[in-house]
DSSP file (Angstrom, degrees, kcal/mol; ACC not computed):
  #  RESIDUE AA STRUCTURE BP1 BP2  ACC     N-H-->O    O-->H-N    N-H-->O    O-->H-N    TCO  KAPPA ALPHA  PHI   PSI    X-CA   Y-CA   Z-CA
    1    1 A X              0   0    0      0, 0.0     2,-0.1     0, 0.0     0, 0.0   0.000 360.0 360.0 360.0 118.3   87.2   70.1   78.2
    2    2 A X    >>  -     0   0    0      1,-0.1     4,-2.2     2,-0.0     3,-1.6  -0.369 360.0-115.6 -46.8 123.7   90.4   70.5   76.7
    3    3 A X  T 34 S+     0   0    0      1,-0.2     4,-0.4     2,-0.2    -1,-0.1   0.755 117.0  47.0  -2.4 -59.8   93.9   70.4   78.4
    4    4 A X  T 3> S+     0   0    0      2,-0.2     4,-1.2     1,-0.2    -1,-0.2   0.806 109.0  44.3 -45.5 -52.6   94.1   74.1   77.2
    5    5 A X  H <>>S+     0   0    0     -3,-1.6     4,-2.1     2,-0.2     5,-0.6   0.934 114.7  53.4 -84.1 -44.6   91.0   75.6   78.1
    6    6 A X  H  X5S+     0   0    0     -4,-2.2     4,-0.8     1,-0.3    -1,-0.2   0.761 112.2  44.3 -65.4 -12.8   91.3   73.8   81.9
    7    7 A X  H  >5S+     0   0    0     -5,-0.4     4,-0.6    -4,-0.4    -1,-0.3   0.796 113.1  52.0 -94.4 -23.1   95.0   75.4   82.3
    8    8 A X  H >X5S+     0   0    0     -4,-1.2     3,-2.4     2,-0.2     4,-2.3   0.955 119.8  38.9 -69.3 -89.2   93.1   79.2   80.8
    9    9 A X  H 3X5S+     0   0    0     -4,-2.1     4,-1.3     1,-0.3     5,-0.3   0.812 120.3  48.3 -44.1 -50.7   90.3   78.4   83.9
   10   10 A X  H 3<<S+     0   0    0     -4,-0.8     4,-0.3    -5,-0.6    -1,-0.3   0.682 120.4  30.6 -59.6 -13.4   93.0   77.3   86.1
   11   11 A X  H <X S+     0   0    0     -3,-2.4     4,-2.7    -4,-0.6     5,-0.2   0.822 116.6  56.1-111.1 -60.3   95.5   80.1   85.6
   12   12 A X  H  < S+     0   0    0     -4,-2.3     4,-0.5    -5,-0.2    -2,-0.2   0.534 114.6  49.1 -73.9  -5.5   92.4   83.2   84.9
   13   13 A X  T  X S+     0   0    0     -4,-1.3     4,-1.6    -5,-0.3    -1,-0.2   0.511 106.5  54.2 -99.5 -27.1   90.9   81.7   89.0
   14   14 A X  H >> S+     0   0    0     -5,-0.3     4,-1.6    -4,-0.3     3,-0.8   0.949 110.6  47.0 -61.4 -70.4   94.3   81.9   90.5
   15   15 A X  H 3X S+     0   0    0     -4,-2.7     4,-3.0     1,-0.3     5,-0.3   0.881 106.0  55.7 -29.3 -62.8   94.4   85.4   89.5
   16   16 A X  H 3> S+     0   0    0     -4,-0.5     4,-1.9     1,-0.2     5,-0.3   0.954 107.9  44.4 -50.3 -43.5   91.5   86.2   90.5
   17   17 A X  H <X S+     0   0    0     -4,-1.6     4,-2.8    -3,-0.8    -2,-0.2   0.901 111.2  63.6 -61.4 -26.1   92.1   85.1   94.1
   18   18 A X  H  X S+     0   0    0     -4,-1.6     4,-3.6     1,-0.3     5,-0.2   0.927 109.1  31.9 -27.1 -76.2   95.1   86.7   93.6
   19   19 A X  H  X S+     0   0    0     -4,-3.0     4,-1.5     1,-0.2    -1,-0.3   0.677 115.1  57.6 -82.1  -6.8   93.8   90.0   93.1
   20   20 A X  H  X S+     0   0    0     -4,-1.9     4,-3.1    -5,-0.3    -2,-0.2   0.743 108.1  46.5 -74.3 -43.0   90.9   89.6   95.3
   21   21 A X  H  X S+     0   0    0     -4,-2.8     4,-0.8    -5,-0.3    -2,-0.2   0.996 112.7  50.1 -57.9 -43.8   93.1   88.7   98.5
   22   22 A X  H >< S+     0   0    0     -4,-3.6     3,-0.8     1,-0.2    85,-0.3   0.962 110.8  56.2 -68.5 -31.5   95.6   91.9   97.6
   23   23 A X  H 3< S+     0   0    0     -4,-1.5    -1,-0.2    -5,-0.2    -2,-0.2   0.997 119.6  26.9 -33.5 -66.9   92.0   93.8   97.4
   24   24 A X  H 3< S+     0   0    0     -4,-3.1     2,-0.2    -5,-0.1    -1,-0.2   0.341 113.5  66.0 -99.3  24.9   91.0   92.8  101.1
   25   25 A X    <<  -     0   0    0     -3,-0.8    82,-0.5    -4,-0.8     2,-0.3  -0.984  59.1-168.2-137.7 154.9   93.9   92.4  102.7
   26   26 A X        -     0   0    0     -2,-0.2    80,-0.1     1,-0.1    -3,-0.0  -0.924  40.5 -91.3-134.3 164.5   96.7   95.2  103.6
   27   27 A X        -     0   0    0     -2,-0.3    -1,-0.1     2,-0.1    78,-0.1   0.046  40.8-110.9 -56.8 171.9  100.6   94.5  105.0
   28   28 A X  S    S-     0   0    0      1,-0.3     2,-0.1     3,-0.1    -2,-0.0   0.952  97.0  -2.8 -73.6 -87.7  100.9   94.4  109.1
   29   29 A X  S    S-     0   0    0      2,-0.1     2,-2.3     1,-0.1    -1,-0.3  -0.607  76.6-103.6-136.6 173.7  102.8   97.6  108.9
   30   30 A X        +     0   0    0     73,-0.1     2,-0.3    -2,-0.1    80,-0.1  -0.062  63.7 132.5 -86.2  56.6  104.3  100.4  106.3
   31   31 A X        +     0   0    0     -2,-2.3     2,-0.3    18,-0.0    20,-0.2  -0.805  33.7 103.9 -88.6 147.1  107.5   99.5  106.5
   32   32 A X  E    S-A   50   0A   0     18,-1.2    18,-2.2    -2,-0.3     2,-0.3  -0.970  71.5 -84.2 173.1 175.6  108.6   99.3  102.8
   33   33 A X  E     -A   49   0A   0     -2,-0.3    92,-0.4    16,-0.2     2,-0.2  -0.794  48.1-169.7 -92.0 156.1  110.9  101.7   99.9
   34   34 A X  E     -A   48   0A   0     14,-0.9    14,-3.6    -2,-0.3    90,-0.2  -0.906  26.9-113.3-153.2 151.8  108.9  104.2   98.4
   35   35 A X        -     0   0    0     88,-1.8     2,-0.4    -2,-0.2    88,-0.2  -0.150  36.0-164.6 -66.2 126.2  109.4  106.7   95.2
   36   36 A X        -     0   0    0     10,-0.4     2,-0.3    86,-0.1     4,-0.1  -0.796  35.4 -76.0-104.2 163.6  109.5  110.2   96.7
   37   37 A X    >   -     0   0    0     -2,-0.4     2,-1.6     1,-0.1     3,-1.0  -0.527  35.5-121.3 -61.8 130.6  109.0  113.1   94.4
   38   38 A X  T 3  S+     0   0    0     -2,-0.3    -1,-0.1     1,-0.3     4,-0.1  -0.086  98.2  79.4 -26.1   1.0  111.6  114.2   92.2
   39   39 A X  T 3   +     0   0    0     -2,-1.6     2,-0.6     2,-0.1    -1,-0.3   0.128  68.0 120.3-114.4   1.3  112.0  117.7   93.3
   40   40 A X  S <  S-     0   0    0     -3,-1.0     2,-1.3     1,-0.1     6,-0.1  -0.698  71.3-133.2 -52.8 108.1  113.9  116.1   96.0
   41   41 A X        +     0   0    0     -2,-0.6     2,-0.3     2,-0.0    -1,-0.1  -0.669  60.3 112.6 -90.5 121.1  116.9  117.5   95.5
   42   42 A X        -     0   0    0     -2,-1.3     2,-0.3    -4,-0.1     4,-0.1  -0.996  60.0-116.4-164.7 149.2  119.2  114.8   95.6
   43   43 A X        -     0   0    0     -2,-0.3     2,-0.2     2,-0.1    17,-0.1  -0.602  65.5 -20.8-111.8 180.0  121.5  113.0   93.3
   44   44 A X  S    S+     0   0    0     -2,-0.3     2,-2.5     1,-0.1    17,-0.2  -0.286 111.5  13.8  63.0-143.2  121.1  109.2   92.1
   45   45 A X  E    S+ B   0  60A   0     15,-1.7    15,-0.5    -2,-0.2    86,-0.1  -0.213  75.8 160.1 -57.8  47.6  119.5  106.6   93.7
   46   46 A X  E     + B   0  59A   0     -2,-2.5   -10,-0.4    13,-0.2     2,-0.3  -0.305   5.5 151.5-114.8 169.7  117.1  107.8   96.4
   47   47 A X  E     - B   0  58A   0     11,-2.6    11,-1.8   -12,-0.1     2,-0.3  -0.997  41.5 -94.5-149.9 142.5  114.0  106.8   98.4
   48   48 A X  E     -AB  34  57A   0    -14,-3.6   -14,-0.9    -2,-0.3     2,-0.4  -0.788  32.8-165.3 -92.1 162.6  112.0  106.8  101.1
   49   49 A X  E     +AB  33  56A   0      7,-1.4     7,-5.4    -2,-0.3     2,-0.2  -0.901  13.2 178.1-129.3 139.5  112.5  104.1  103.9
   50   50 A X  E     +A   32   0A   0    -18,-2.2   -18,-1.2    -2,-0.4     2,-0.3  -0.911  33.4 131.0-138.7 107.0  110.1  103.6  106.2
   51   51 A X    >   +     0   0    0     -2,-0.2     3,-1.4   -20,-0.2    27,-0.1  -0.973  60.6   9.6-166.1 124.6  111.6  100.5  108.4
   52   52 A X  T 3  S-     0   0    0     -2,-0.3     3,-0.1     1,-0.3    -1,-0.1   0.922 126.7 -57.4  33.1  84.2  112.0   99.9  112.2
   53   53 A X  T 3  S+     0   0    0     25,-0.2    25,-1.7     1,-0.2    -1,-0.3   0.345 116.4 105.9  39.3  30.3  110.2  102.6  113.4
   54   54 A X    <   -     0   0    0     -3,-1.4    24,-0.8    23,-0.2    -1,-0.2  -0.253  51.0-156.7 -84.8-167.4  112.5  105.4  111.4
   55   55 A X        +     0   0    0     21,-0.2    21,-1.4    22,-0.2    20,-0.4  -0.709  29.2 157.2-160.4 129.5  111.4  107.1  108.5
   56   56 A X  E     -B   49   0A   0     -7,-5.4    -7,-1.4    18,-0.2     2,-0.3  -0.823  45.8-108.6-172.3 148.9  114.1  108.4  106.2
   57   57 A X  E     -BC  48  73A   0     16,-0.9    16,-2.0    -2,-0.2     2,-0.4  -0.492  33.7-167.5 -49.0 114.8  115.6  109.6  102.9
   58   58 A X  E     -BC  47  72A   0    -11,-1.8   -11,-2.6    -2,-0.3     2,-0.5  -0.891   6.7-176.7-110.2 128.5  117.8  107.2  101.6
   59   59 A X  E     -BC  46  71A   0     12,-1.1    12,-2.2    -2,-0.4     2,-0.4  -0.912   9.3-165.3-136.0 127.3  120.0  108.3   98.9
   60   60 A X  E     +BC  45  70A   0     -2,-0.5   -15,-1.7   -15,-0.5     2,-0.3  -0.946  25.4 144.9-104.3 145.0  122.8  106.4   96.6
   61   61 A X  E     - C   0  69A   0      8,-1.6     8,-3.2    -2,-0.4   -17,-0.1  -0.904  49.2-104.5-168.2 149.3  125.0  108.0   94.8
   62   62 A X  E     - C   0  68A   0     -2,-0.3     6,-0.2     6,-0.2     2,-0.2  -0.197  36.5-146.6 -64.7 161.9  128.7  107.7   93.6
   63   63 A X    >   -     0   0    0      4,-3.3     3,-2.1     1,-0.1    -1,-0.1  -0.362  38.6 -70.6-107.2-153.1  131.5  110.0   95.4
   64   64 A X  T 3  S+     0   0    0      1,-0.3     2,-0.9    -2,-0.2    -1,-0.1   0.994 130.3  48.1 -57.9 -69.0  134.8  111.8   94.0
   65   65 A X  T 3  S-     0   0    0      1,-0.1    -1,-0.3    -3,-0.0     2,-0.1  -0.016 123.1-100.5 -93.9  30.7  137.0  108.7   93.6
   66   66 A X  S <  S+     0   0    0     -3,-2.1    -1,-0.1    -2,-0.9    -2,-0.1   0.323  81.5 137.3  90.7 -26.2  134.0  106.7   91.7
   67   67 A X        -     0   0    0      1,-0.1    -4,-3.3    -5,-0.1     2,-0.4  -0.326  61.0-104.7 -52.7 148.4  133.1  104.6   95.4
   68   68 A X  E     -C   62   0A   0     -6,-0.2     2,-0.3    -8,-0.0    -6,-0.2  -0.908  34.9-163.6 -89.8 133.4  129.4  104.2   96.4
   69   69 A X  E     -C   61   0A   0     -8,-3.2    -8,-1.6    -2,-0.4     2,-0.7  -0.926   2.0-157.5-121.2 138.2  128.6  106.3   98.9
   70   70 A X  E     +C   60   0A   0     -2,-0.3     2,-0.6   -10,-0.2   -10,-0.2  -0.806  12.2 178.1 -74.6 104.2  125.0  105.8  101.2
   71   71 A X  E     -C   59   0A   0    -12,-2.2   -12,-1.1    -2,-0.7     2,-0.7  -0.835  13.5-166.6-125.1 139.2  123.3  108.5  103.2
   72   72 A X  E     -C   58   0A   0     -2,-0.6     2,-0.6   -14,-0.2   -14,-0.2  -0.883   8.5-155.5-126.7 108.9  120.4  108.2  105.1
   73   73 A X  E     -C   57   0A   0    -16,-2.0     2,-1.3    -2,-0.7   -16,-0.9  -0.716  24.6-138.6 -80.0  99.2  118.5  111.8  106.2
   74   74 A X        -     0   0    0     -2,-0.6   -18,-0.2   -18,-0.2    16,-0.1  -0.661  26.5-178.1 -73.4  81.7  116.8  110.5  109.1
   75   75 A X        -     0   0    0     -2,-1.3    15,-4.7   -20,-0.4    16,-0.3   0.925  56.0 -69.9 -53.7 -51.7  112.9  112.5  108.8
   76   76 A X  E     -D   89   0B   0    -21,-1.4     2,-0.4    13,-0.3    13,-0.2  -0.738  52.0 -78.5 177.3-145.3  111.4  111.1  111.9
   77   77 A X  E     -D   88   0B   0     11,-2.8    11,-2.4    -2,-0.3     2,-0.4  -1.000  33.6-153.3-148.5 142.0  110.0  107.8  113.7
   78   78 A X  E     -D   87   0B   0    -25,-1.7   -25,-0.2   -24,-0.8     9,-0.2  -0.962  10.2-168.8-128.9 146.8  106.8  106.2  113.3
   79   79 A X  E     -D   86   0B   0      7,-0.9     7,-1.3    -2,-0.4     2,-0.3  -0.493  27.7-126.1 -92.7 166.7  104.5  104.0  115.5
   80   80 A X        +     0   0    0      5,-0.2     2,-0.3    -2,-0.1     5,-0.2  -0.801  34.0 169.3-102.9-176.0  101.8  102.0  115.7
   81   81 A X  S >  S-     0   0    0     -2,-0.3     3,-1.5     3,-0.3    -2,-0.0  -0.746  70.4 -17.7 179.6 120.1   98.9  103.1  118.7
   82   82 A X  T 3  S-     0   0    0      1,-0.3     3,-0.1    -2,-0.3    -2,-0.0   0.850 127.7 -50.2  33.8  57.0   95.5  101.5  118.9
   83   83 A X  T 3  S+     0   0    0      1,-0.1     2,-0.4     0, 0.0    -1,-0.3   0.235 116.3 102.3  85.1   9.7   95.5  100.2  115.6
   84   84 A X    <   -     0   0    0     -3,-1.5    -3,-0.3    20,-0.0     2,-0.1  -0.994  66.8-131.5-142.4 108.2   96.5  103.1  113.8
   85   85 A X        -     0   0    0     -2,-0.4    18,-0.9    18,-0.4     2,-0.4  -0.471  33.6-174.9 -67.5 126.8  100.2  103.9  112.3
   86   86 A X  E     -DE  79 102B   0     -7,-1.3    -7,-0.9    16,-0.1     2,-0.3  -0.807   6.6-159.6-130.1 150.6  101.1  107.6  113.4
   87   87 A X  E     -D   78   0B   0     14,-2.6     2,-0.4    -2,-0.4    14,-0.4  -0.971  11.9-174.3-141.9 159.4  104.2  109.7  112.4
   88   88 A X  E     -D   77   0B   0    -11,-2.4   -11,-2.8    -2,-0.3     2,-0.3  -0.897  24.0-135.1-128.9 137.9  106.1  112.7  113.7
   89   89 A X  E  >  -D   76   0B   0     -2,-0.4     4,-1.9    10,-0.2   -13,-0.3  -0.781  27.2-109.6-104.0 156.5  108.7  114.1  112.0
   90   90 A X  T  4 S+     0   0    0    -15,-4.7   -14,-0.1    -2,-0.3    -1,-0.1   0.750 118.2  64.2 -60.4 -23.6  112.1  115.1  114.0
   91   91 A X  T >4 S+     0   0    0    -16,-0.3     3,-0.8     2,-0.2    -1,-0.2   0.880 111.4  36.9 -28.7 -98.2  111.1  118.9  113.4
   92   92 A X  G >4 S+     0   0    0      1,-0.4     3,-5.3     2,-0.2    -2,-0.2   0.627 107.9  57.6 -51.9 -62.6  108.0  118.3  115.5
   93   93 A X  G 3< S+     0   0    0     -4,-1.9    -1,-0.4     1,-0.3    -2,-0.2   0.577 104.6  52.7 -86.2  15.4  109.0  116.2  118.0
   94   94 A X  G <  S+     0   0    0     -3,-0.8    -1,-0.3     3,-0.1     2,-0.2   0.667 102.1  80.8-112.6   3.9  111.7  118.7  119.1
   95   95 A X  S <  S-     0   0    0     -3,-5.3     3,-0.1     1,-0.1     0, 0.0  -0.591  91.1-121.3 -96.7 159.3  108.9  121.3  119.3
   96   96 A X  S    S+     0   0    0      1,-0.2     2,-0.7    -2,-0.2    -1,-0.1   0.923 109.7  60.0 -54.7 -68.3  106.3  121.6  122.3
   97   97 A X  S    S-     0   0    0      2,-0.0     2,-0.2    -3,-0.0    -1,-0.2  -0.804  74.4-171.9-111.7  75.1  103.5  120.9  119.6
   98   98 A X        -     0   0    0     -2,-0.7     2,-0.6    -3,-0.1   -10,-0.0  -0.707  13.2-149.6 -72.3 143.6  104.3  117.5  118.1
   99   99 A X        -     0   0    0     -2,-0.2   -10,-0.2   -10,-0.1   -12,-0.1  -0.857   4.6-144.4 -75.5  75.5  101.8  117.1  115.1
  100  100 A X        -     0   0    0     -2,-0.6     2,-0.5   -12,-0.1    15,-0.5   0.123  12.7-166.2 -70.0 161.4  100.9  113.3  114.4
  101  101 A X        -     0   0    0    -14,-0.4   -14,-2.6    13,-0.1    13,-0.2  -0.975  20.9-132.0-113.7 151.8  100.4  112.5  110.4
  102  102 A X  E     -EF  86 113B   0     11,-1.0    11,-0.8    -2,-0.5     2,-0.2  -0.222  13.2-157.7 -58.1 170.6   98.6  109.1  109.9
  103  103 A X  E     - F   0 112B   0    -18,-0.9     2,-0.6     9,-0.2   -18,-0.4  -0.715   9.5-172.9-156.7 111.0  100.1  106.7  107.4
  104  104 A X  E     - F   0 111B   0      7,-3.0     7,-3.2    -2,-0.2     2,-0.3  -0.942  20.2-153.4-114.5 146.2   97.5  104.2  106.2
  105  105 A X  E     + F   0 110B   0     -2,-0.6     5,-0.2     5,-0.2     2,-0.2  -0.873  22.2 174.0-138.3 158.7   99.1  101.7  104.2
  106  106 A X        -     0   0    0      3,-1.1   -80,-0.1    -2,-0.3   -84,-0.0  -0.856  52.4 -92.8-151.7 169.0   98.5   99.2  101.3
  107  107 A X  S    S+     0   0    0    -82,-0.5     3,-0.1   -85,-0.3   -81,-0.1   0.679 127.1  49.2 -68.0   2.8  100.1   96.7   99.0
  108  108 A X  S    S-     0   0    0      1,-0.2    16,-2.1    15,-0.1     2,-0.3   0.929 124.0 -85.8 -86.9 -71.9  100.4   99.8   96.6
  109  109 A X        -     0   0    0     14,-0.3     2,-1.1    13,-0.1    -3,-1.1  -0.909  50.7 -53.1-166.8-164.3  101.8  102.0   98.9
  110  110 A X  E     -F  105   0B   0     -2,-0.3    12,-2.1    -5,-0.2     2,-0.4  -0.708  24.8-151.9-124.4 145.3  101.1  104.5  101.7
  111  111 A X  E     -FG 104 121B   0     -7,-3.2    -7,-3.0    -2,-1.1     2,-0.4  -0.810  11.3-147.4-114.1 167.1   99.2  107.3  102.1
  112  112 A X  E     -FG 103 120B   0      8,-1.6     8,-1.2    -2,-0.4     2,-0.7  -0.902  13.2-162.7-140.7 122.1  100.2  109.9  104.4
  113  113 A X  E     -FG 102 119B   0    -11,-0.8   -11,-1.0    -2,-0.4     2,-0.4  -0.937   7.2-149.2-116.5 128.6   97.1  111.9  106.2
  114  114 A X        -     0   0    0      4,-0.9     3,-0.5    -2,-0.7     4,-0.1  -0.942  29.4-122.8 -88.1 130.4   97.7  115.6  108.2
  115  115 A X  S    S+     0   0    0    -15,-0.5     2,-0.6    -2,-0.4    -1,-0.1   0.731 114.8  64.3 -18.9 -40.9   95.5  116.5  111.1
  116  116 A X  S    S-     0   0    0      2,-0.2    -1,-0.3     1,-0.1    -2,-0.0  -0.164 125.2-103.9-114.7  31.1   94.6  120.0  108.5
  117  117 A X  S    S+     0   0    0     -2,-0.6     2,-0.6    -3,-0.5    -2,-0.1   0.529  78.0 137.4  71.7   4.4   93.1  117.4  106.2
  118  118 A X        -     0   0    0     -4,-0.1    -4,-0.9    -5,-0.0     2,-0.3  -0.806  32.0-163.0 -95.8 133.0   96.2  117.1  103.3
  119  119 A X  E     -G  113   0B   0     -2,-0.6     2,-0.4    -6,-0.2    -6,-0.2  -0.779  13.8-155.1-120.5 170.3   97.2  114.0  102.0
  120  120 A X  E     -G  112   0B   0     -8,-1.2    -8,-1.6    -2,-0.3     2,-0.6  -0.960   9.3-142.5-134.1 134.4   99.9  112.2  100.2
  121  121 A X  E     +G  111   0B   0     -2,-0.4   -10,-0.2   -10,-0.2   -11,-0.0  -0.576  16.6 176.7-107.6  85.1  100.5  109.1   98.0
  122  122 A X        -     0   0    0    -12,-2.1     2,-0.4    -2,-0.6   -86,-0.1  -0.310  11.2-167.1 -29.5 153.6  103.7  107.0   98.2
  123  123 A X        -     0   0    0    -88,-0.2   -88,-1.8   -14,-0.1   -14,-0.3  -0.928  26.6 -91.3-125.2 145.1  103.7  104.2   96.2
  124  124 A X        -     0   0    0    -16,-2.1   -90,-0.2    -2,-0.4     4,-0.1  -0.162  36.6-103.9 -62.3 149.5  106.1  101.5   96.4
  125  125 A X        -     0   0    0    -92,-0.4     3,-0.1     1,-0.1   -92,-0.1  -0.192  18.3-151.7 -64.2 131.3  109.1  101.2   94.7
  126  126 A X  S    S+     0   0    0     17,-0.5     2,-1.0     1,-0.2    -1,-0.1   0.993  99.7  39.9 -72.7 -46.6  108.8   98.6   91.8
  127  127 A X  S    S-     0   0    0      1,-0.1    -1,-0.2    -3,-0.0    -2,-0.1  -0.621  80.3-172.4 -73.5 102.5  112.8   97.8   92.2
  128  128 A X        +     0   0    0     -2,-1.0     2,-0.2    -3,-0.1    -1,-0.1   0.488  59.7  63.3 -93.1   9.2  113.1   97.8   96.1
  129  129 A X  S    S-     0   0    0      1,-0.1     2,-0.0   -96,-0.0   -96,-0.0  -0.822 102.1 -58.5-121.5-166.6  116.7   97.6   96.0
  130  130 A X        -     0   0    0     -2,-0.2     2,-0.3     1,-0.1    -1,-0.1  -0.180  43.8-156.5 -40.8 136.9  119.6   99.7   94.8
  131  131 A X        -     0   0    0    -86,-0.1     2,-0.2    -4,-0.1   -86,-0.1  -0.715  16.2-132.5 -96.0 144.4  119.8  100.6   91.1
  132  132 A X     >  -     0   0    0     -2,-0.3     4,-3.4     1,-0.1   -72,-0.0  -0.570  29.7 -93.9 -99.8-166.8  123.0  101.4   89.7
  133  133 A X  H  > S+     0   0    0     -2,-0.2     4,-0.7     1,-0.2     5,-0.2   0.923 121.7  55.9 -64.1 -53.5  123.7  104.1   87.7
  134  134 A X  H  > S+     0   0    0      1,-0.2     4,-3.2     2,-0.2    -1,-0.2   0.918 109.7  47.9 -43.1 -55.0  123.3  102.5   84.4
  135  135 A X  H >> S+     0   0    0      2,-0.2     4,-3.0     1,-0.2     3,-1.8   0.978 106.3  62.3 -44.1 -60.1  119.7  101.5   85.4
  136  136 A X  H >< S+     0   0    0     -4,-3.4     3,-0.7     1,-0.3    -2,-0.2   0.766 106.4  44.2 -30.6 -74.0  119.2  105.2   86.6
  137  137 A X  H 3< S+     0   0    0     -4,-0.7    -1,-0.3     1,-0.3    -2,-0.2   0.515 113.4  52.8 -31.2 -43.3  119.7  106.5   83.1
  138  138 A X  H << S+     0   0    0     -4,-3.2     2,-0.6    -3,-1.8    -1,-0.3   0.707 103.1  49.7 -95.6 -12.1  117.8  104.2   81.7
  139  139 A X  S << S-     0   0    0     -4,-3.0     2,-0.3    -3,-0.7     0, 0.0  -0.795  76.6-130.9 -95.7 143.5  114.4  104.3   83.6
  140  140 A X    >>  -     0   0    0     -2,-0.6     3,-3.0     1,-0.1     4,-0.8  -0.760  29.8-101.6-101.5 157.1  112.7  107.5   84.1
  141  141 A X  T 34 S+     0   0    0      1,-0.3  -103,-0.1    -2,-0.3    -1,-0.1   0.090 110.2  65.9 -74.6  18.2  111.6  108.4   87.0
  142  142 A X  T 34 S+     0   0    0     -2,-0.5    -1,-0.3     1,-0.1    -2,-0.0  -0.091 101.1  58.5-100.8  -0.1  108.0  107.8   87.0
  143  143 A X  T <4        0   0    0     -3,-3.0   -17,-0.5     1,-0.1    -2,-0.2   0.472 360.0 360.0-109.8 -20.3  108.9  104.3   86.7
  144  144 A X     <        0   0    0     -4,-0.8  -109,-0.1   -18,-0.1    -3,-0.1   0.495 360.0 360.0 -39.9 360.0  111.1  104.4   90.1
């Protein structure tokens, strides 16, 4: 066997385990960035963050005098409870009739379950940190 063909076997059986572990295995919890829809109105950078037991819109975006300014629109809190990652958004939980949503999550992203049977797909952000503006302009947002 050639040098060649034994770095091709070596290289195409990492991969595979590669993608076989991210198959059967999912993160501890969803904490992560992830692309929210676009109808969002909001301008610049934004996301959602799902990170020590918040959940919230996180938005960059320059102000008047050219500074970057961060604000983060706190949606709600999530947990984990008997194996199973719940969230309530701050609506609910200031109502009588808190609502839990599921969040079952994967190295793609999270999906997002309602008691009334509708769901939703995050998916994680490929750039997980701030973009600047230039970047903005040049990626479209389906690439986010």
């Amino acid at each position: 066997m050639t040098r060649r063909n034994r770095n091709i076997l070596i290289g195409g059986g990492g991969l595979l385990v590669l993608v076989a572990f991210l198959c059967l295995t999912k993160p501890p919890s969803p904490a992560g960035r992830y692309v929210v829809s676009s109808k969002i109105a909001a301008e610049g950078d934004f996301y959602c963050e799902i990170a020590e037991g918040k959940v919230s819109l996180v938005i960059h975006d320059l102000d008047t005098n050219g500074g970057m300014v961060t604000i983060r629109d706190k949606w709600g809190v999530y947990f984990e409870t008997n194996g199973t990652w719940v969230y309530f958004s701050d609506r609910d939980l200031r109502g009588s009739n808190a609502v839990p949503v599921y969040l079952d999550n994967s190295w793609l992203g999270v999906s997002i379950s309602a008691t009334n049977g509708s769901s939703e797909f995050l998916r994680r952000r490929l750039i997980p940190f701030w973009r600047p503006v230039w970047m903005m302009d040049w990626l479209p947002w389906c690439i986010q």
